[in-house]
N, C-alpha and C positions, 0 to 999 in steps of 0.2 A: 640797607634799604636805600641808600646814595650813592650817588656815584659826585666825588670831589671834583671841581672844577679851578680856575684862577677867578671866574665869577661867583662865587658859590656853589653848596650842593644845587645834584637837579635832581627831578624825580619825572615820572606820571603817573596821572591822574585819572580816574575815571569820573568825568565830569558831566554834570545837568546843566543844559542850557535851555532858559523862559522866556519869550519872546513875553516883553513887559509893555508892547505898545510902542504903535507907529513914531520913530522920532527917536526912540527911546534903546537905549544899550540893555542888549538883554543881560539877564542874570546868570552869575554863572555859578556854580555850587562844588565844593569838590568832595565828592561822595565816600570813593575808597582811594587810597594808596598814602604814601607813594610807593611806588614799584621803581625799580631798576632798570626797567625797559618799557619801550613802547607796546612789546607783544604781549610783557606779562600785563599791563595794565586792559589793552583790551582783551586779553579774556575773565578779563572780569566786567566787562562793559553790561553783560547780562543778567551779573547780581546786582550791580549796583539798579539798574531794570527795575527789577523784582522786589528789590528792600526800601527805594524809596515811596512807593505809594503807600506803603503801612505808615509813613511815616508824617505825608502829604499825600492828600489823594490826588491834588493836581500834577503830580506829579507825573502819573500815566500821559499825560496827555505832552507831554516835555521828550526833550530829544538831548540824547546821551552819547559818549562822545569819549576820546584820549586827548588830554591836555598837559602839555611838559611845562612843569616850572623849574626857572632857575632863579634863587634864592641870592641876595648879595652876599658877602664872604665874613662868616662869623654868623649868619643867621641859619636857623635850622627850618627843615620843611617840617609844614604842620602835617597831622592825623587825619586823612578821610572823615569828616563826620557822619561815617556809617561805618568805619573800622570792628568797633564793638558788636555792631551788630551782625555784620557778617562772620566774626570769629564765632559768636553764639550761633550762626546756622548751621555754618558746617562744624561745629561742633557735634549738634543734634543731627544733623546727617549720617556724620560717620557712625553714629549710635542707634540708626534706624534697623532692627531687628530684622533678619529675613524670616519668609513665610515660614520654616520652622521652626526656627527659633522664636517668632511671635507664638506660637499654636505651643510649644514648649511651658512656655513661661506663663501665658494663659491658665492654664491646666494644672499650673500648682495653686494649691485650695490652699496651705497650710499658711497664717499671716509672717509669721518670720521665716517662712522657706521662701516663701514669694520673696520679700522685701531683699532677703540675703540673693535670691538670683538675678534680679534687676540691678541692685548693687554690682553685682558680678560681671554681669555682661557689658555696663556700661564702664569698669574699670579696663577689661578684656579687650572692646574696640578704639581707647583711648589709649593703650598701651600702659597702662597704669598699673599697682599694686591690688593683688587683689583682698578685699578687707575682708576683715574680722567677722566671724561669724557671730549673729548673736548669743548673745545666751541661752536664748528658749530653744535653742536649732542642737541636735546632736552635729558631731564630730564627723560622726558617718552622713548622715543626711549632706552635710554641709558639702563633702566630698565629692559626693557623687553629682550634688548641681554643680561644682566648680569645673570637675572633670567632663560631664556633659555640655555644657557650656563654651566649654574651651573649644572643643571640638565643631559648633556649631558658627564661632568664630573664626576659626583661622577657614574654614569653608567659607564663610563670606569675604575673606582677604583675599579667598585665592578665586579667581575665574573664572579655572579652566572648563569646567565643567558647562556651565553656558557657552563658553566660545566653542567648546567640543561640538555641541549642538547645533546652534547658530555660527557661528564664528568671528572674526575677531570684535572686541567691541570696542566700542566707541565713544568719548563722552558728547553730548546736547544737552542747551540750554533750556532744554524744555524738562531735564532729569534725567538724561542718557539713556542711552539704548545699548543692546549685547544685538550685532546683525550688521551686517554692512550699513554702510551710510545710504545706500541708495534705496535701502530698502527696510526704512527704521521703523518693524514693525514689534521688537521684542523692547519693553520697557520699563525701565528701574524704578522702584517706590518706596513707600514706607513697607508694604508686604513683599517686595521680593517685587522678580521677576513678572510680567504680563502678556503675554501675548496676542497682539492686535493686529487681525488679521488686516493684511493692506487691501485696499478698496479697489485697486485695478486691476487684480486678481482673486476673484470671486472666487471661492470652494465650486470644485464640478459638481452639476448635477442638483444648484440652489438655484435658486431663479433669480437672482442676481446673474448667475455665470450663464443660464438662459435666456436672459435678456441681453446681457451682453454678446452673446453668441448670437444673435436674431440682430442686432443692430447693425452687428459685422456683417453678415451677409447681405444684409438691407443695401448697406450701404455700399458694398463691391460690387452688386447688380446695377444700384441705381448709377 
């Protein structure tokens, strides 16, 4: 996470800077890193965004930023003081269930089939071991969530199958999208995939696309 210097380590920083008053040195806070590079640091410029107002509300209203520090020699850079929380988000990210896999796991009534599949799924998208079944859970039962599971997994590892559709995708700050970037109407959640239709191309035959049709003419006479 350093890179050695004859000055010391350097790193970057994803930083919050607060204007504290006319006269006055603003504040500067370093959120996440340090990172290796200047690029890896901003792109994370828009969790650090996102995680400090849970933490400080004023902080929405604050401007963020890449700041390189370099360290004298024998001292080490410090931890982002939002490090832990950002590893806990995208933890709980990667572990966001797609729409079948939610409707899946939903659906089981049984309390140790439930608890042993949610178990499962969340070992499965962490790359982890998968545990022990309980006690009250048949051998068989246990199996066939493990097996079902697996497969519901490596499906949300892979893709293709939206970019088939859509094509390639793309990650944003807003939760990424599967669709070109100029047209980032397909978008990723806690349920999967969404499809939101883009506003400057109305559906034929809605009066949206009639209105916009009638504006166009309006406006090539006028």
């Amino acid at each position: 996470m350093t890179t050695a210097t004859e000055t010391g380590p350097v790193g970057f920083y994803v930083t919050l800077r607060r204007d504290t008053g006319p006269g006055r040195e603003p504040r500067t806070a370093f959120l996440l890193g340090p990172y290796d590079t200047k690029d890896q640091a901003e792109g994370k410029v828009w969790r650090g965004r996102m995680l400090a107002p849970k933490v400080d509300g004023r902080a929405a209203f604050d401007a963020y930023g890449v700041t390189k520090v370099t360290m004298p020699p024998g001292a080490a850079l410090p931890a982002g003081k939002l490090n832990a929380m950002l590893a806990d988000t995208e933890r709980d990210e990667r572990c966001w269930p797609t729409a079948e896999a939610d409707t899946y796991l939903r659906r089981i009534r049984n309390q140790d089939k439930a608890a042993h599949a949610w178990a499962v799924w969340e070992a499965l998208c962490l790359d982890e071991p998968v545990p022990a079944r309980p006690a009250g859970l048949s051998a068989m039962a246990a199996q066939a969530v493990e097996s079902r599971l697996a497969e519901l997994a490596a499906a949300k590892r892979n893709p293709a199958p939206c970019q088939a559709r859509f094509g390639p995708s793309a990650a944003y700050p807003d939760g990424g999208t599967c669709g070109k970037p100029a047209a980032d109407h397909i978008r990723h959640g806690p349920q999967g995939h969404r499809y939101v239709p883009p506003l400057e191309d109305p559906p034929q035959g809605s009066d949206l696309h009639k209105a916009a049709t009638v504006a166009t003419v309006k406006g090539r006479v006028s």
